[in-house]
VEXVEXKOL-157898 format. One line per 4 residues: number of its first residue (from 1); their letters; for each residue x, y, z of N, C-alpha, C. Coordinates in steps of 0.02 Angstrom, whole numbers. Example, Ala and Ser with C-alpha at 12.3 -4.5 7.8 and 13.67 -1.06 7.14 Angstrom:
2
1 = AS = 660:-284:390:615:-225:390:660:-165:390; 642:-112:354:684:-53:357:645:2:394
END
This chain:
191
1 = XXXX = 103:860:384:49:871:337:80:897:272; 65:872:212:84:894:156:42:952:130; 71:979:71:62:1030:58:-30:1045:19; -50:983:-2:-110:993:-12:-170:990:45
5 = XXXX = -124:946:95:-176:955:179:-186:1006:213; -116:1046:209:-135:1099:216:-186:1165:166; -198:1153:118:-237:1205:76:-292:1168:98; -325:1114:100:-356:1079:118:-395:1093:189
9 = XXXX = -354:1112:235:-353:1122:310:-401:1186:280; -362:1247:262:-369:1293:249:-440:1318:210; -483:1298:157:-525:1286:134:-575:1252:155; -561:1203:199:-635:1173:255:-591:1132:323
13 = XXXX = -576:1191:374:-553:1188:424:-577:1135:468; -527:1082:501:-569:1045:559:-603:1073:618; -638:1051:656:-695:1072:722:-615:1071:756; -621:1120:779:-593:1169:846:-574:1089:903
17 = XXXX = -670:1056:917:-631:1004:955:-606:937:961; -617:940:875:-574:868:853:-494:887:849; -469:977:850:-412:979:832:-390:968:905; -422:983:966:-417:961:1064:-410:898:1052
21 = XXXX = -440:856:1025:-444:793:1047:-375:732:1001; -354:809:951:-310:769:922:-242:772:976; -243:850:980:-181:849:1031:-176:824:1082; -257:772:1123:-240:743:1174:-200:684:1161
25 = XXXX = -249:641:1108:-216:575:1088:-129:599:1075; -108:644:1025:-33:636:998:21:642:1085; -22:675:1132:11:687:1183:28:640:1228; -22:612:1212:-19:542:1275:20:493:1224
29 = XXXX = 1:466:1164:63:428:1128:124:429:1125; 116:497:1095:191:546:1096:251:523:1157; 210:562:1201:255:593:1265:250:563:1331; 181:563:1350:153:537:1417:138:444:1414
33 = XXXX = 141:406:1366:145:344:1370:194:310:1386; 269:335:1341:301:284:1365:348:285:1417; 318:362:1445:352:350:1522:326:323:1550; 249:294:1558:215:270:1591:141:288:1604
37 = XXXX = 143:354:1591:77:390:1619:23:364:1569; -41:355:1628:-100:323:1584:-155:374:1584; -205:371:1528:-251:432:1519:-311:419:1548; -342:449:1586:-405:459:1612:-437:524:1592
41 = XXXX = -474:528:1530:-511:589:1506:-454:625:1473; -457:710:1544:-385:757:1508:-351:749:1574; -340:704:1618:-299:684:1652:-244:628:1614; -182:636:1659:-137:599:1658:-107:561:1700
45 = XXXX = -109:509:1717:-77:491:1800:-20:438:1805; 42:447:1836:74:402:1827:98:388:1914; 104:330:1939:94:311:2015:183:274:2011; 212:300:2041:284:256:2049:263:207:2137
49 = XXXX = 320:153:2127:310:86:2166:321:127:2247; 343:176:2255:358:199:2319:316:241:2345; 243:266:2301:201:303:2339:193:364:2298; 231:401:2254:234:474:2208:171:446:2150
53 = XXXX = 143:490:2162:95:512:2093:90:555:2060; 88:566:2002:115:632:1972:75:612:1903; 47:695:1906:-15:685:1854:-2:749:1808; -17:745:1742:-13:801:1680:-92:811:1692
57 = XXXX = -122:854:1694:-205:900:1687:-187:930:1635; -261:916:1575:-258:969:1536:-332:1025:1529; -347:1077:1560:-411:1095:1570:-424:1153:1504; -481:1164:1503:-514:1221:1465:-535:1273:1515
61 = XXXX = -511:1337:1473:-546:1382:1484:-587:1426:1448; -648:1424:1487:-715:1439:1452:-717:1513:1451; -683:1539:1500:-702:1618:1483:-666:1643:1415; -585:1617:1398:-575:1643:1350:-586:1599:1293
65 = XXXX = -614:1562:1279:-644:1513:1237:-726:1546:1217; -713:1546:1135:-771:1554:1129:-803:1509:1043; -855:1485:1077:-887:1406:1052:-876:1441:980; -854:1371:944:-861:1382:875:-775:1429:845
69 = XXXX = -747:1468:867:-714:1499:859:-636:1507:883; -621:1487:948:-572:1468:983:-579:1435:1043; -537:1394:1054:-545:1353:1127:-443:1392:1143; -459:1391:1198:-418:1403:1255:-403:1342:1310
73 = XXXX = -335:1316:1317:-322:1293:1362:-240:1274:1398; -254:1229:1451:-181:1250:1480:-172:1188:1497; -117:1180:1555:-85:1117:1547:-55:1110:1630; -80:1082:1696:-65:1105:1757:-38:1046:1762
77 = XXXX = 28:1037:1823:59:964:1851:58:959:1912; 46:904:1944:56:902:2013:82:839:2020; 103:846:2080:146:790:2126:91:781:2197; 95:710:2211:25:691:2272:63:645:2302
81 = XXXX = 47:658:2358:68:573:2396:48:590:2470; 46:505:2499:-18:505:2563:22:472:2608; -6:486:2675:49:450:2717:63:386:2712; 37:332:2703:37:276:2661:97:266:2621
85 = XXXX = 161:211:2604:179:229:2557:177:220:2472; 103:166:2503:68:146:2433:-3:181:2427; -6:191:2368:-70:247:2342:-136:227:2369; -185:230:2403:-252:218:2387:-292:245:2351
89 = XXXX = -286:309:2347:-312:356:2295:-283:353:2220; -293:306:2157:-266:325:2101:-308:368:2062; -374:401:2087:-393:437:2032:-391:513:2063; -330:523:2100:-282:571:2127:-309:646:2065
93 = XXXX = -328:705:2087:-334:759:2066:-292:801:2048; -279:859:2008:-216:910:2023:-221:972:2100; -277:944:2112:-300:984:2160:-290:948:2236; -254:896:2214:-254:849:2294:-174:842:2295
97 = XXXX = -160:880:2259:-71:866:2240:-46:907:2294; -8:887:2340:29:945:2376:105:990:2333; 105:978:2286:168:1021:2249:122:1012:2188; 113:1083:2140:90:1101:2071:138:1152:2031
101 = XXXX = 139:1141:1970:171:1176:1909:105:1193:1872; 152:1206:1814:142:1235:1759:168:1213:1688; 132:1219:1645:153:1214:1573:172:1268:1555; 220:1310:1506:230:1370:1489:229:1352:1423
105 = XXXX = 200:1407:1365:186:1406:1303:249:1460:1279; 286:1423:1246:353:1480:1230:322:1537:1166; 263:1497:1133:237:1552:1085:169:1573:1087; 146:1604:1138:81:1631:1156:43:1695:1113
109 = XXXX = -18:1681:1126:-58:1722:1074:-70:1786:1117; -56:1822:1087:-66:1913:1133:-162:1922:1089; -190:1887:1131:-247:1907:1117:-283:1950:1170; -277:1973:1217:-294:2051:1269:-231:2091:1283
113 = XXXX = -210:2106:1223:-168:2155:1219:-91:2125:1259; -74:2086:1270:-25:2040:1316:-13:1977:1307; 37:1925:1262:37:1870:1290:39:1816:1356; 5:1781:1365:7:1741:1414:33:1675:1404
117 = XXXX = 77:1661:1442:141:1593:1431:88:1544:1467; 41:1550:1509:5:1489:1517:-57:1442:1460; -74:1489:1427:-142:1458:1384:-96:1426:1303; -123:1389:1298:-115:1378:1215:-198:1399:1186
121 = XXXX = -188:1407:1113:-276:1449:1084:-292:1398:1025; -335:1388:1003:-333:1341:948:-387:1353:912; -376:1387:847:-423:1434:816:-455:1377:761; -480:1427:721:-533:1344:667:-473:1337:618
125 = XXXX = -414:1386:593:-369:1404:544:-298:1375:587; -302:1338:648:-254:1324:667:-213:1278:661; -159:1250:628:-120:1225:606:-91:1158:659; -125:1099:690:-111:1043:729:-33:1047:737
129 = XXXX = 6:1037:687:60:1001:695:114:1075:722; 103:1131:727:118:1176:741:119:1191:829; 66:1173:842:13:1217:896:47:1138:969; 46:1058:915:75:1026:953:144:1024:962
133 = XXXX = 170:1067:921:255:1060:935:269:1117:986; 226:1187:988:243:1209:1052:193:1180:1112; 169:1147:1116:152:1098:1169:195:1065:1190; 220:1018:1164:256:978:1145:333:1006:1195
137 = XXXX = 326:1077:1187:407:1104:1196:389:1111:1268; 342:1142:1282:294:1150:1344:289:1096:1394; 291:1052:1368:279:996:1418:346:972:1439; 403:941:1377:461:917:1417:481:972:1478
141 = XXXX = 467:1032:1463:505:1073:1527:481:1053:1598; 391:1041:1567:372:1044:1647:381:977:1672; 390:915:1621:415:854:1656:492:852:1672; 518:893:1663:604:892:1692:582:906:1769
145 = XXXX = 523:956:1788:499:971:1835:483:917:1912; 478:866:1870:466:799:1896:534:770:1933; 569:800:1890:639:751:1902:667:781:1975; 659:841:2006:652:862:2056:633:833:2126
149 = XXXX = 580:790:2099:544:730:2170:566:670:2140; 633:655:2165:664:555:2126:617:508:2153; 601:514:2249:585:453:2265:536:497:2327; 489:452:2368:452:473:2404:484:505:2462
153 = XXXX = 531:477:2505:575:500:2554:620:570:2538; 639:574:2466:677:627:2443:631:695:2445; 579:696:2426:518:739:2434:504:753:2525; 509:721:2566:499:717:2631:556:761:2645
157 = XXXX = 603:747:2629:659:765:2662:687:850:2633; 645:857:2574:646:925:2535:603:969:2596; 548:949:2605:492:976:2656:533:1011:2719; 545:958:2734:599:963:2783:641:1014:2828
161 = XXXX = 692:1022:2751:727:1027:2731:726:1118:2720; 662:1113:2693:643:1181:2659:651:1202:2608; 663:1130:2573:703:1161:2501:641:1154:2459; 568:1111:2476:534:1107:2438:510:1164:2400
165 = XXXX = 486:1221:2442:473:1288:2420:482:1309:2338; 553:1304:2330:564:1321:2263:553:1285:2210; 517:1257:2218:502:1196:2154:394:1190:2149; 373:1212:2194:300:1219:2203:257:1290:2194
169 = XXXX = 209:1299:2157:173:1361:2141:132:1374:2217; 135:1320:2257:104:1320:2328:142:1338:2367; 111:1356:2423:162:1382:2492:155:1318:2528; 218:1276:2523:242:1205:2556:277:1226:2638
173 = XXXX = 238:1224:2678:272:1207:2749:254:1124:2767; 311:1121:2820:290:1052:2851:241:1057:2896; 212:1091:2920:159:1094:2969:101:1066:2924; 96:1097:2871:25:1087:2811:24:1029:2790
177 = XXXX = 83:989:2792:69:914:2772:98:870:2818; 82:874:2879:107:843:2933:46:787:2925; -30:803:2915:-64:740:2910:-47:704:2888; -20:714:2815:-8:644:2778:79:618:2787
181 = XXXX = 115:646:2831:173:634:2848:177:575:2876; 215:533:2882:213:474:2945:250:489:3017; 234:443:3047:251:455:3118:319:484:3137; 353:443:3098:425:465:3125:450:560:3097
185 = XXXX = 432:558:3054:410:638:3019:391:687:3060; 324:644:3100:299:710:3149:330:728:3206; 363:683:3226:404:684:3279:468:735:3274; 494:742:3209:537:778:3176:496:857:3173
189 = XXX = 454:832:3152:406:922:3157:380:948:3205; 371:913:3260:355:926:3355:297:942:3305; 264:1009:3384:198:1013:3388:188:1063:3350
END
């Protein structure tokens, strides 16, 4: 933005949620397209040929959001997959994901006396190209996060393994996803 867009900005500020809706579009162009991931709303979903689905969520929060004045929001990831090793479910949730992250905001607003590395804030005076570059910084981390689960079997074998643990905000045992395990898996996990 040049220097008169910004005085501009500044003097008759955009709506709070055209400046959301800008950072969805630049995000998904940006970043999440040409790896693949396709947009559904503030979902993100990208389905690899072996069964991994792995989705960017971007939600609001309403408690610290307040209309007209600031919106609040964050940025959750998950990893999903079904015993199957092709998807039936593509409109897959962050909430159906058996492994979830996080976005971290390297420059957070200490607005209750404390910054919080999860929310980004987006005030009426807030500066787009700013607010998306620490997004922006926010996100490659949590998609390196990805790079963690290569292939569907490699994820199985983390479970396993026990190594999954350190890579999930969830408590991953193999017992808890023995449903969607396949046969030869359960046999590996007895009773």
């Amino acid at each position: 933005m040049n220097l008169f867009g910004k005085v501009q900005e500044f003097i008759d500020p955009t709506p709070i949620e055209d400046k959301y809706k800008e950072l969805l579009r630049r995000t998904h162009e940006e970043i999440l397209k040409p790896l693949g991931f396709r947009k559904d709303g503030q979902n993100f979903r990208l389905s690899t040929p072996d069964g991994l689905g792995k989705i960017v969520h971007f939600w609001r929060d309403g408690k610290r959001g307040v209309k007209g004045k600031r919106q609040c929001f964050a940025v959750d990831i998950g990893l999903y997959f079904e015993a199957e090793p092709a998807l039936s479910n593509h409109k897959f949730t962050v909430y159906d994901c058996q492994f979830r992250n996080a976005a971290h905001n390297s420059r957070p607003a200490a607005l209750y006396g404390y910054p919080d590395p999860q929310f980004w804030y987006i005030f009426k005076r807030t500066d787009v190209d700013t607010l998306y570059d620490s997004l922006k910084q926010g996100l490659q981390e949590a998609l390196e996060w990805f790079g963690h689960f290569e292939t569907r079997q490699s994820v199985i074998d983390m479970i396993l393994d026990g190594t999954a643990q350190q890579y999930s905000l969830l408590n991953v045992t193999p017992h808890l996803l023995s449903e969607i395990l396949d046969e030869e898996v359960r046999e590996q996990l007895g009773p």
